[in-house]
C-alpha positions as CSV (number, residue, x, y, z in Angstrom):
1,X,-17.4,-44.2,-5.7
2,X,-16.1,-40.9,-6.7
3,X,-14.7,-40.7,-10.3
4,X,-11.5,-41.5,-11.0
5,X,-11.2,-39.4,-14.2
6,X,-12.8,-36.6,-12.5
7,X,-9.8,-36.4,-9.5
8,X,-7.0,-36.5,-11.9
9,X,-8.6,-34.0,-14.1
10,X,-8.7,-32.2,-11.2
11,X,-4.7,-32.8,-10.0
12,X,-4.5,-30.9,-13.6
13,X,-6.0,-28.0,-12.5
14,X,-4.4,-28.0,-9.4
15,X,-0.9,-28.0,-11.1
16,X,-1.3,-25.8,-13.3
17,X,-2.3,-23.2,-10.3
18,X,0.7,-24.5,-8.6
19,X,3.0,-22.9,-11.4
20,X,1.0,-20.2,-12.0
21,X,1.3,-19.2,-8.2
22,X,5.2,-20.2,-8.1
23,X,5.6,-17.7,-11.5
24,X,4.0,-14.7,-10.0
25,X,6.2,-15.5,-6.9
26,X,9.8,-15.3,-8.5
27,X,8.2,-12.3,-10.5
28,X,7.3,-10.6,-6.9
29,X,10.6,-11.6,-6.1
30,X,12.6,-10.4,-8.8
31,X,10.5,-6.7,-8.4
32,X,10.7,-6.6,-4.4
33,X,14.9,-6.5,-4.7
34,X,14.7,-3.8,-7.0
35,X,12.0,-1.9,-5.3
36,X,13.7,-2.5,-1.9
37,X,16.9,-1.0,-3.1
38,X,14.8,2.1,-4.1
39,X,13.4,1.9,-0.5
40,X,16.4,1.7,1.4
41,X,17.8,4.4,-0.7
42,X,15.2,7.3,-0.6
43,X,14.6,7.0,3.4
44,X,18.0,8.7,4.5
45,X,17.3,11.5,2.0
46,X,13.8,12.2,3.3
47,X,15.0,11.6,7.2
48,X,17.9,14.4,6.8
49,X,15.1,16.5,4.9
50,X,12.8,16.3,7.7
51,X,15.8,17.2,10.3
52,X,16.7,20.3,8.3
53,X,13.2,21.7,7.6
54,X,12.2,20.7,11.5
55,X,15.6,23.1,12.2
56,X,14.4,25.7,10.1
57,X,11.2,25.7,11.6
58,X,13.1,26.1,15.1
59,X,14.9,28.9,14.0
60,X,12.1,31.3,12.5
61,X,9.5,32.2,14.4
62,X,8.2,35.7,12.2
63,X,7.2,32.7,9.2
64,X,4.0,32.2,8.3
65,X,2.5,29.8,5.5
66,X,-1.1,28.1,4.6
67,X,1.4,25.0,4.6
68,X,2.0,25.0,7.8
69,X,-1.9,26.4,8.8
70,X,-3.6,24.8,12.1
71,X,-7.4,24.9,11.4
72,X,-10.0,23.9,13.6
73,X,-12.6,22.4,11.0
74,X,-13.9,19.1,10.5
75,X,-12.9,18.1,6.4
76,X,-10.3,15.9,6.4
77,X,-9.1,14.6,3.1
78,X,-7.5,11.3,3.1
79,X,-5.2,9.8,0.2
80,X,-5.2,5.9,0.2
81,X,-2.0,3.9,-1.3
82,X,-3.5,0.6,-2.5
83,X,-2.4,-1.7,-5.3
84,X,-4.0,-1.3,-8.9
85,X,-3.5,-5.5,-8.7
86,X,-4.8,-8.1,-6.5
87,X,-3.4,-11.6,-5.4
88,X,-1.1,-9.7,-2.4
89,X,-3.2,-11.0,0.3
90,X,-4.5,-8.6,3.2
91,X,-2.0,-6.1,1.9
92,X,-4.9,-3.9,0.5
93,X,-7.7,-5.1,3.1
94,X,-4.9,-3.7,6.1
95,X,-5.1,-0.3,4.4
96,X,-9.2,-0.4,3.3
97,X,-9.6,-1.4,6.9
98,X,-7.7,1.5,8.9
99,X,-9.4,4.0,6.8
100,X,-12.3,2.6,7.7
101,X,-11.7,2.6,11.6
102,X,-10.9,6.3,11.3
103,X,-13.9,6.9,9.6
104,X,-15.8,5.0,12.4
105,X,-13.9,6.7,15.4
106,X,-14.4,10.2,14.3
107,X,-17.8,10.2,13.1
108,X,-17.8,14.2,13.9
109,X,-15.7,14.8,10.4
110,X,-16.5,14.9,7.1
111,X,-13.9,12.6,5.5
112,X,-13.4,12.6,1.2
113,X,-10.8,10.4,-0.5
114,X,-8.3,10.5,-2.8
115,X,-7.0,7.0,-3.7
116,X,-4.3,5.9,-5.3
117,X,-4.2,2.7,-6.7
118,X,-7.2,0.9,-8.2
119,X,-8.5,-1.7,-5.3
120,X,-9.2,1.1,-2.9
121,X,-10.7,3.1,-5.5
122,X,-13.0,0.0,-6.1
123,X,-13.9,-0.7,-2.8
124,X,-14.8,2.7,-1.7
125,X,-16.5,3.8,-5.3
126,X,-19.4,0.5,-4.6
127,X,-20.0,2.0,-0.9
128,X,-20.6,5.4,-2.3
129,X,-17.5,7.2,-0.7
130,X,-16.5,10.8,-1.6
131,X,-13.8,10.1,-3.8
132,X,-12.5,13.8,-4.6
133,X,-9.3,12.7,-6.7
134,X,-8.2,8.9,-8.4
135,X,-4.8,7.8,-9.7
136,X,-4.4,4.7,-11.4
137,X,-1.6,2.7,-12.5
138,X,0.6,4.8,-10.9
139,X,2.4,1.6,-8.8
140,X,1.6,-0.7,-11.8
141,X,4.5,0.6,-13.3
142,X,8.3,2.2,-12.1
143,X,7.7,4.7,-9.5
144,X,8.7,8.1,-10.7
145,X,9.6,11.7,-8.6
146,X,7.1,13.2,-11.6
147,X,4.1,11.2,-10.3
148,X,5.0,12.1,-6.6
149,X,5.2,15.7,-7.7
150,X,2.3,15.7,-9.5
151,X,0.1,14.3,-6.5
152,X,1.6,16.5,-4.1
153,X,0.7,19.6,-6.4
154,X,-3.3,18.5,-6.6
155,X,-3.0,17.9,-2.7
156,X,-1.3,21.7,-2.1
157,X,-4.1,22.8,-4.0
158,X,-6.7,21.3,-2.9
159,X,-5.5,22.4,0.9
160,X,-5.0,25.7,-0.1
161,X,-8.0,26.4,-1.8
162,X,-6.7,26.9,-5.2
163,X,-8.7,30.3,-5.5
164,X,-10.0,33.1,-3.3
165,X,-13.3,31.6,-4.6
166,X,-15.5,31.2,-0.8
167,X,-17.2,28.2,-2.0
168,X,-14.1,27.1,-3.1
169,X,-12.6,27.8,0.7
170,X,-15.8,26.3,2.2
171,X,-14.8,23.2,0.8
172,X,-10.8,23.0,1.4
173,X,-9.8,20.3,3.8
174,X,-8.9,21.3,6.9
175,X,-6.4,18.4,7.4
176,X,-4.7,16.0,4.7
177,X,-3.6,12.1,6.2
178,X,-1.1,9.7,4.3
179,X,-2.7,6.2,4.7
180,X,-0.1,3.5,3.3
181,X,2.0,0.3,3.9
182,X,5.9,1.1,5.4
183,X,8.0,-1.6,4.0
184,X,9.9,-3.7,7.2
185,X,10.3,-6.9,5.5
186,X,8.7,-9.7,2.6
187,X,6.4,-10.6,5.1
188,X,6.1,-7.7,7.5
189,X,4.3,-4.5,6.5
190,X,2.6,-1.9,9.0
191,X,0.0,0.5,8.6
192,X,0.7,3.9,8.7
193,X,-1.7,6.7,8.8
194,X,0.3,10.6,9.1
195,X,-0.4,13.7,8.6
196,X,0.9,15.2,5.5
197,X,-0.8,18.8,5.4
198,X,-0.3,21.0,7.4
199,X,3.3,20.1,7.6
200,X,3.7,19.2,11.3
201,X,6.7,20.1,13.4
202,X,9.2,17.7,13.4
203,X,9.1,14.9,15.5
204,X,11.9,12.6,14.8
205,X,15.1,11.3,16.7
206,X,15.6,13.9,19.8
207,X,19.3,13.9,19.1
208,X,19.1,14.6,16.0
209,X,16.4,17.4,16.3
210,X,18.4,19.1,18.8
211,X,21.5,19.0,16.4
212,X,19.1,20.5,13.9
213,X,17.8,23.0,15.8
214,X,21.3,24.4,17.9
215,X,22.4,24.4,14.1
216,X,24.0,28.3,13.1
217,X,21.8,28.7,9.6
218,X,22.6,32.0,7.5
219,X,19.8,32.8,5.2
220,X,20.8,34.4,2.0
221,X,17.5,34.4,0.8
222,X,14.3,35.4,3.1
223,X,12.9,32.8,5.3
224,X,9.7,33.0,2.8
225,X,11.3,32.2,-0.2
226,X,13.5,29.3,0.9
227,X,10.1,27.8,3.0
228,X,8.2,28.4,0.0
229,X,10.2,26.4,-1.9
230,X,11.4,23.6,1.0
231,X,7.8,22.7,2.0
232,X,6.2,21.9,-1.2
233,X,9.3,19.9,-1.9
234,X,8.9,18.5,1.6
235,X,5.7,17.2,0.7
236,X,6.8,16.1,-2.6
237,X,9.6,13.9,-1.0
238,X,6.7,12.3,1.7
239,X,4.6,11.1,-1.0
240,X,7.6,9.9,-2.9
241,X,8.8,7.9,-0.3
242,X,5.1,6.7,0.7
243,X,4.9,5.7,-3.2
244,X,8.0,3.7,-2.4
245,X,7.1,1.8,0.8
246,X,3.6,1.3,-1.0
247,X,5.5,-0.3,-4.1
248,X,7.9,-2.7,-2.0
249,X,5.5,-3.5,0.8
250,X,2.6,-4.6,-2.0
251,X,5.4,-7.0,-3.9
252,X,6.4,-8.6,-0.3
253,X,2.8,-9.1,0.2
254,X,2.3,-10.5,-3.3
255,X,5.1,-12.9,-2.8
256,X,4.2,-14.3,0.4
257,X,0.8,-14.6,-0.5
258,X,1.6,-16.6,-3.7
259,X,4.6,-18.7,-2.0
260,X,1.7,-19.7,0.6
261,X,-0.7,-20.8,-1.7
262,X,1.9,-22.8,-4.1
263,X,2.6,-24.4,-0.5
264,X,-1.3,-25.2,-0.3
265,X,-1.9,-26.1,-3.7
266,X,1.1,-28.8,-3.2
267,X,-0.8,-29.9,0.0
268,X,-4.5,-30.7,-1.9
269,X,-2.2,-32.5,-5.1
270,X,-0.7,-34.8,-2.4
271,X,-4.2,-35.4,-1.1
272,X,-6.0,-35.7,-4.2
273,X,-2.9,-38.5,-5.4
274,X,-3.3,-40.5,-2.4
275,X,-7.5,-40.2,-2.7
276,X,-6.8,-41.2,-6.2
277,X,-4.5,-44.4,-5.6
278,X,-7.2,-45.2,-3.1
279,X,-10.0,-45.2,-5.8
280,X,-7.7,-47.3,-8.0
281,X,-7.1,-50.1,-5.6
282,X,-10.6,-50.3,-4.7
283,X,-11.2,-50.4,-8.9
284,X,-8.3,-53.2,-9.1
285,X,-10.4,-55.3,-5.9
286,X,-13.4,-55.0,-7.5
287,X,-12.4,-56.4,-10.8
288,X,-10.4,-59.3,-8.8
289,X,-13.2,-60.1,-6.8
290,X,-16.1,-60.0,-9.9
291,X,-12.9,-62.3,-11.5
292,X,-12.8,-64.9,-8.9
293,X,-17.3,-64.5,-8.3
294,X,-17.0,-65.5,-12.2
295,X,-14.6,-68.3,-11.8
296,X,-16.3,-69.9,-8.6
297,X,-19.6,-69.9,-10.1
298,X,-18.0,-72.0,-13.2
């Protein structure tokens, strides 16, 4: 007979998951609004960013820029947006996983990583993955333009060369993805894998690209200086926004995951109390019966 010390000690434990789970959930909770707002704020700004620049595009034709550079070669440089916490269920193993499928399906390249976000910097640093660049702590915290900014600088380089240097050039990547989670709802977050370098035409809404592009722009500086300062800023605001969707996508994950397992943990404490009421009656027989053996033998 199992013991009956043993299965309430063990309702204990159980419980005090239970609040520990329900506690991280109104935390998730609590962020997720605020990170939403932030979400739902940024997106319009870097829609009508990616109509005007896709306009621009349209509308010169004599522009030139190693931003906006087609090469043929096989480096590809992907940056990963994990979480630098765990208990958010498959939000980081969706990511891990689709970088890993890409890896798989184009076997011809030679793929380096720069992660942000400690889980996928874990995961791939024990597999012996090139890990080129690592930011930590970045989504731990609020989300600031400065961090975005200061990714999208290493990244420009990094795709650029840095230096006229042809060792340097040998080993530029020749394309640059965006792996992270878009935000849809607390428990709905999809995948996304773009391109962020070189900056790709636009491809939005066709009405809107069509208003972009039959717009009458008057250029007060030359095209080169106004795309020299638009792109980088273009992929400032990608990352930025990536950042975001990362940030509220990882706290809807965390919450669902922990509302789910305060469900479960509620589940095995009303199991365990009826195993343990069981045990309990079959003590209370016991000592009847031994009480009545006793008194019949008298």
């Amino acid at each position: 007979m199992p013991n009956l010390q043993g299965v309430r000690r063990r309702i204990k434990a159980v419980k005090n998951m239970r609040q520990i789970t329900k506690s991280y959930k109104l935390v998730s909770a609590s962020k997720l609004r605020r990170a939403q707002d932030r979400v739902t704020s940024a997106r319009p700004y870097a829609r009508k960013m990616m109509e005007v620049l896709g306009g621009l595009a349209g509308k010169v034709t004599d522009f030139t820029s190693p931003l906006l550079e087609e090469r043929t070669g096989n480096r590809t440089l992907i940056v990963l947006m994990t979480s630098d916490k765990g208990l958010c269920g498959g939000f980081n193993a969706n990511l891990i996983r689709a970088v890993q499928q890409y890896i798989r399906e184009n076997t011809n390249q030679t793929v380096e990583l720069v992660t942000v976000g400690r889980k996928g910097r874990d995961f791939f640093r024990r597999r012996g993955a090139a890990i080129r660049k690592e930011y930590a702590n970045l989504t731990a915290k609020t989300v600031l333009y400065q961090d975005a900014a200061m990714i999208a600088r290493d990244l420009i380089g990094m795709f650029e060369g840095e230096s006229d240097n042809e060792e340097t050039l040998a080993i530029r990547p020749d394309r640059v993805l965006l792996v992270y989670a878009e935000f849809k709802s607390a428990i709905s977050q999809i995948v996304k894998v773009n391109q962020l370098l070189p900056v790709a035409r636009f491809e939005g809404d066709a009405a809107a690209a069509e208003a972009e592009t039959t717009s009458d722009y008057i250029f007060e500086q030359s095209p080169a200086e106004i795309f020299d300062r638009l792109l980088p800023r273009f992929v400032e605001t990608q990352i930025f926004q990536a950042l975001l969707e990362s940030v509220a996508s990882e706290h809807g994950a965390r919450m669902a995951a922990m509302d789910s397992a305060s469900r479960n943990a509620g589940d095995v404490i009303n199991k365990l109390t009826l195993n343990m009421n069981r045990i309990r009656q079959a003590a209370i027989t016991n000592e009847i019966i031994e009480v009545v053996s006793g008194a019949s033998a008298q």
